[in-house]
N, C-alpha and C positions, 0 to 999 in steps of 0.2 A: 504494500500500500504506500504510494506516494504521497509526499505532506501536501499536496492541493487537495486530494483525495480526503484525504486527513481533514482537512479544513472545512472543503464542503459539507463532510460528515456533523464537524461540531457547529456549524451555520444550522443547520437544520437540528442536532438537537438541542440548541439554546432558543430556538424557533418555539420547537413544543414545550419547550420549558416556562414560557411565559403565557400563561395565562391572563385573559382580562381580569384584575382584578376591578370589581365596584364598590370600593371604599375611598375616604379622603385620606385613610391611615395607610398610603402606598408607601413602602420601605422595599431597599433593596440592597446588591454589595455585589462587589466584583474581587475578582480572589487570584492570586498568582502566588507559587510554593514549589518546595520541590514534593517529590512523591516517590517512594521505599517501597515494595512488596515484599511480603513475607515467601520465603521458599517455600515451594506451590508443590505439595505430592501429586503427583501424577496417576491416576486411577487406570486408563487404557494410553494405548498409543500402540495403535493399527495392528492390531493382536499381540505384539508383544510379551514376552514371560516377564512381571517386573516384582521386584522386589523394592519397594519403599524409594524407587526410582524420583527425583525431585527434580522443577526445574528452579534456578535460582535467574532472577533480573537485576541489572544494574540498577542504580537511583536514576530517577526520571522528576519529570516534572506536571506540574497541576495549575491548571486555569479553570477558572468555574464566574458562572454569575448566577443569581439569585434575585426573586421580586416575590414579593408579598403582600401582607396585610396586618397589621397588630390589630387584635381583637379586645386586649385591653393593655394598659403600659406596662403589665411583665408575659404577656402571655402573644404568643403573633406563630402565622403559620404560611408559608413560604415555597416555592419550587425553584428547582436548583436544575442546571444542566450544568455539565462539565467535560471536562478532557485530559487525561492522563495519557502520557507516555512512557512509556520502557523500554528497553532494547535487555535481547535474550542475553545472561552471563556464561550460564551453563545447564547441563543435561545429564541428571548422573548417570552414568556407563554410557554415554554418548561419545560418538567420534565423532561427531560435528553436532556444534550447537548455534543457528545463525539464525536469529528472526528478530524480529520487534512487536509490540502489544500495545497497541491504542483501544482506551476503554474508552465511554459516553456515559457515564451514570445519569439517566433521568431520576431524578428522588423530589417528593414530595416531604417538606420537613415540618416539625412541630420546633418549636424554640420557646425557652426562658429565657429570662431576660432581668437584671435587676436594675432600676434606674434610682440612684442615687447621689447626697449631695456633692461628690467628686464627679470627676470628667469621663472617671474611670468605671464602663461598666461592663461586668460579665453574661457570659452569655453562655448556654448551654443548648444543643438541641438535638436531636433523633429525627431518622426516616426510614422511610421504605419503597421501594421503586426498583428498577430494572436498568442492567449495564447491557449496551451494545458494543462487543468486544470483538473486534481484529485482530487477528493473528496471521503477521505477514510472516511465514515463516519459511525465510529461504535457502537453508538446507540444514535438518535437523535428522542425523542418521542415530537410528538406536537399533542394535541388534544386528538383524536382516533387511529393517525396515528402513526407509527414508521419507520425512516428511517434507515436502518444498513447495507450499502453496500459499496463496491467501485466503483465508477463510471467514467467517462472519459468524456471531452467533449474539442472541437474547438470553438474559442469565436475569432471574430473581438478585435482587440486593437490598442491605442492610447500612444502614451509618450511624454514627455518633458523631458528635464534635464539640469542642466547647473551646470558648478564648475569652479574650479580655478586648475590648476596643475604648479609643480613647476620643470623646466625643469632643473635637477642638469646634465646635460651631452644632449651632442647634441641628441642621439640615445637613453635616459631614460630620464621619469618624472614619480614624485610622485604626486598625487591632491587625492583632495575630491572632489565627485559628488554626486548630491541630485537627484531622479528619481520619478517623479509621472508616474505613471502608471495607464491607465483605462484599464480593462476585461468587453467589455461591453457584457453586459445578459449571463452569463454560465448558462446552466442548463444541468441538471442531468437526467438522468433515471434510474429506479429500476427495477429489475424482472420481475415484475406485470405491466408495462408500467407506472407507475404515475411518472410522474417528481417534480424535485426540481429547482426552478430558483428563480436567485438574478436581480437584477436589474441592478447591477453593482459591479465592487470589485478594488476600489480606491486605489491602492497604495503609500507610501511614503516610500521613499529608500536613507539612506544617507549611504555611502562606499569609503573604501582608495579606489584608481585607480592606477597601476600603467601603466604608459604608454611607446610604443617604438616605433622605427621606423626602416627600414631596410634600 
């Protein structure tokens, strides 16, 4: 997957990510970070014999934007689209491990929030929504097997997040936020029908925020 490809991919799911909201309580954030996976057990890989076979990715990075509605000053509920990248590290008992993972988390999120007499307010929040995940994988040999394709797939997902933002102006704030993200079970198809599946692909995302409101 080429990064226009890439692009138009996260054009469109920051599209569906915005919903009309109809309140005058419009809030929103846009998010830049890096982003770590947790090493991914490997469940198949194109019938393969595996024993606790894992794949490990480099650190990548995370963009995301968010729009909302606070429903009362510590309580607000929000949809997120996003973009993570990673490039493959390694494959265990793998002679060749070459690919990259572009995920799209759509999440639908709930948030706390405390607002008080400092600048300084936290925030906490959870979701649930679905990751559309690429896996360009251009040549990843295990065993007998060789996988070198691009593939596409829809995965159930989970988040947490919580940070601190520093509200320097009624209508902006600057924060950090840290995101775990689960992609639970992606897998892959090839050509030939064999699939590829992870068990899970754990995320951890720390990025400035900057936050507004209208």
């Amino acid at each position: 997957m080429n990064f226009e490809r890439a692009l138009r991919v996260f054009v469109v799911t920051l599209a569906l990510a915005l919903p009309a909201v109809a309140s005058e309580n419009i809030r929103g954030w846009y998010e830049l970070g890096a982003n770590v996976i947790e090493d991914a057990e490997i469940e198949s890989f194109l019938g393969e014999p595996l024993s606790g076979n894992k794949m490990e990715f480099d650190p990548g990075f995370r963009a995301a934007i968010g729009i909302g509605t606070e429903i009362t000053r510590y309580l607000a509920v929000e949809a997120e689209g996003a973009f993570h990248y990673n490039s493959l590290k390694s494959v265990g008992g793998a002679t060749s491990a070459l690919g990259d993972l572009y995920q799209f988390p759509i999440m639908g999120n709930v948030v706390l929030q405390w607002p008080n007499p400092s600048k300084f307010v936290p925030v906490i929040g959870a979701g649930v929504g679905a990751v559309f995940s690429v896996f360009d994988a251009q040549d990843i040999t295990l065993g007998a097997s060789r996988f070198s394709s691009n593939e596409e797939t829809w995965s159930f997902a989970y988040q947490g997040y919580a940070g601190v933002v520093y509200q320097f102006r009624d209508n902006l704030g600057l924060g950090v936020t840290y995101h775990y993200l689960n992609n639970d079970g992606p897998k892959w198809k090839n050509g030939s029908g064999g699939t590829v599946k992870v068990e899970r692909l754990a995320s951890h995302s720390l990025a400035l925020t900057l936050h507004y409101r209208f």
